[in-house]
C-alpha positions in Angstrom: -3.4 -3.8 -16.7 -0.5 -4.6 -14.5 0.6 -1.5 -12.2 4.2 -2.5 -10.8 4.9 0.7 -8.9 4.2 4.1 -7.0 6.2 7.0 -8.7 5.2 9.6 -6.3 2.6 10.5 -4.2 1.5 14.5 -3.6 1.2 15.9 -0.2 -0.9 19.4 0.3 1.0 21.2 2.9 0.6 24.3 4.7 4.4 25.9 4.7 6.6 24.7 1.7 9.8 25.3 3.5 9.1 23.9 6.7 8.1 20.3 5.1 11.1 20.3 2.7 13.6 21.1 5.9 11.8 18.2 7.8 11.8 15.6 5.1 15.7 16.6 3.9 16.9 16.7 8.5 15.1 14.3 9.7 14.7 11.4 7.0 17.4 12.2 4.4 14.9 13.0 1.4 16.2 15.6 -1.6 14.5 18.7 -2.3 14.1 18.7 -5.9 12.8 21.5 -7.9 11.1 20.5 -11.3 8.3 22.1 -13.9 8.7 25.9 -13.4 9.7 25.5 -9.8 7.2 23.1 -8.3 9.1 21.6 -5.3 9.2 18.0 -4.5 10.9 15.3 -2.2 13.0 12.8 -4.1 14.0 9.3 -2.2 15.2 5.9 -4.4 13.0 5.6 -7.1 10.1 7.7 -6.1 9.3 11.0 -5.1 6.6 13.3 -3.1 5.3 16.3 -4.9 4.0 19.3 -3.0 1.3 21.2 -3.4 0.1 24.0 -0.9 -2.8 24.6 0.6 -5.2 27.0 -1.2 -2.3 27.1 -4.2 -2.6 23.2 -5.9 -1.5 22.2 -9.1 -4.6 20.7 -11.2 -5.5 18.2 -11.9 -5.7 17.5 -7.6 -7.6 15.7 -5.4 -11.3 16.3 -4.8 -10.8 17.4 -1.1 -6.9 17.9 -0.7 -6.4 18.3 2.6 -2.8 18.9 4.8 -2.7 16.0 7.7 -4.6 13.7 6.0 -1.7 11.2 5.1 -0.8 7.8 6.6 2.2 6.7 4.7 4.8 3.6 5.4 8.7 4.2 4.5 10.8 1.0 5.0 14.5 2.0 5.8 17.5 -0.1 5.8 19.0 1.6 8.8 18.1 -0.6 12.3 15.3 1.0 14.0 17.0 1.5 17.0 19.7 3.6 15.2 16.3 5.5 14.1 15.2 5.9 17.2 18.2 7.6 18.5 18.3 9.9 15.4 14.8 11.0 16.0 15.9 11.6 19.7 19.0 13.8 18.7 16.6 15.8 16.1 14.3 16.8 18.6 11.2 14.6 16.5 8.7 12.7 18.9 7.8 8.8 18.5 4.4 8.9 18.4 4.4 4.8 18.7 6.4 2.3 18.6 8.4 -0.2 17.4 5.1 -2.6 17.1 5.2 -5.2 15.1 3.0 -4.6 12.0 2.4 -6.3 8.4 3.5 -4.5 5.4 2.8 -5.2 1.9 5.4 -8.2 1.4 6.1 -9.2 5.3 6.2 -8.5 9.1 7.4 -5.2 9.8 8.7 -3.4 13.0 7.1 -0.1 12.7 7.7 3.4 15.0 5.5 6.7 14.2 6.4 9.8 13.7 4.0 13.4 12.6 5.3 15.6 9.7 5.0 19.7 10.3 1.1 19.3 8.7 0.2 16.3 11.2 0.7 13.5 8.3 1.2 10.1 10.2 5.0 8.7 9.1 5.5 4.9 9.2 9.2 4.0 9.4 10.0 0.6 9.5 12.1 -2.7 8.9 11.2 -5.6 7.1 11.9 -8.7 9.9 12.1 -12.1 9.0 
């Protein structure tokens, strides 16, 4: 087996609305609606569904949990230009830039928290 890619990746959140309005203000994601009104966030190729605490879709994780994400998204926009975004939308860098490795090179990373406390990774791939 070869796996080439990650098609999407579900979140368990607490308030629906208040994680599609930060995903589609402050990064730029879609809301997409799909499979009897199931709500997800569509970005390039990939996607993140959402599930709600207490309310998941089966099949789910064992424990799903809202917080308990770490996830990396590379941008093409400077990170400096993010960093003044995230300053005009009100949204706190919890760290950063740092200099960090991603999956194919040295990236310069800041942190940010979601509405559910997830930990969001955006960087630049720096040569």
């Amino acid at each position: 087996m070869k796996i080439d890619s990650i098609d999407h990746v579900v979140f368990t959140v607490r308030d629906l609305e208040r994680t599609c309005e930060f995903y589609k203000s402050v990064l730029g994601f879609e809301v997409v609606s799909f499979a009897g009104g199931r709500k997800g966030l569509q970005f390039g190729r990939q996607k993140l569904n959402l599930h709600v605490y207490g309310k998941e879709f089966e099949p789910k994780a064992l424990h799903p949990t809202p917080g308990s994400v770490d996830l990396c998204f590379i941008t093409s926009t400077p990170l400096e230009e993010v960093r003044r975004e995230l300053g005009e939308k009100g949204v706190p860098i919890e760290v950063g830039p740092v200099e960090k490795v991603g999956a194919v090179g040295k990236l310069l990373s800041m942190y940010v928290r979601d509405p559910d406390q997830n930990l969001i990774e955006i960087a630049n791939y720096v040569s």
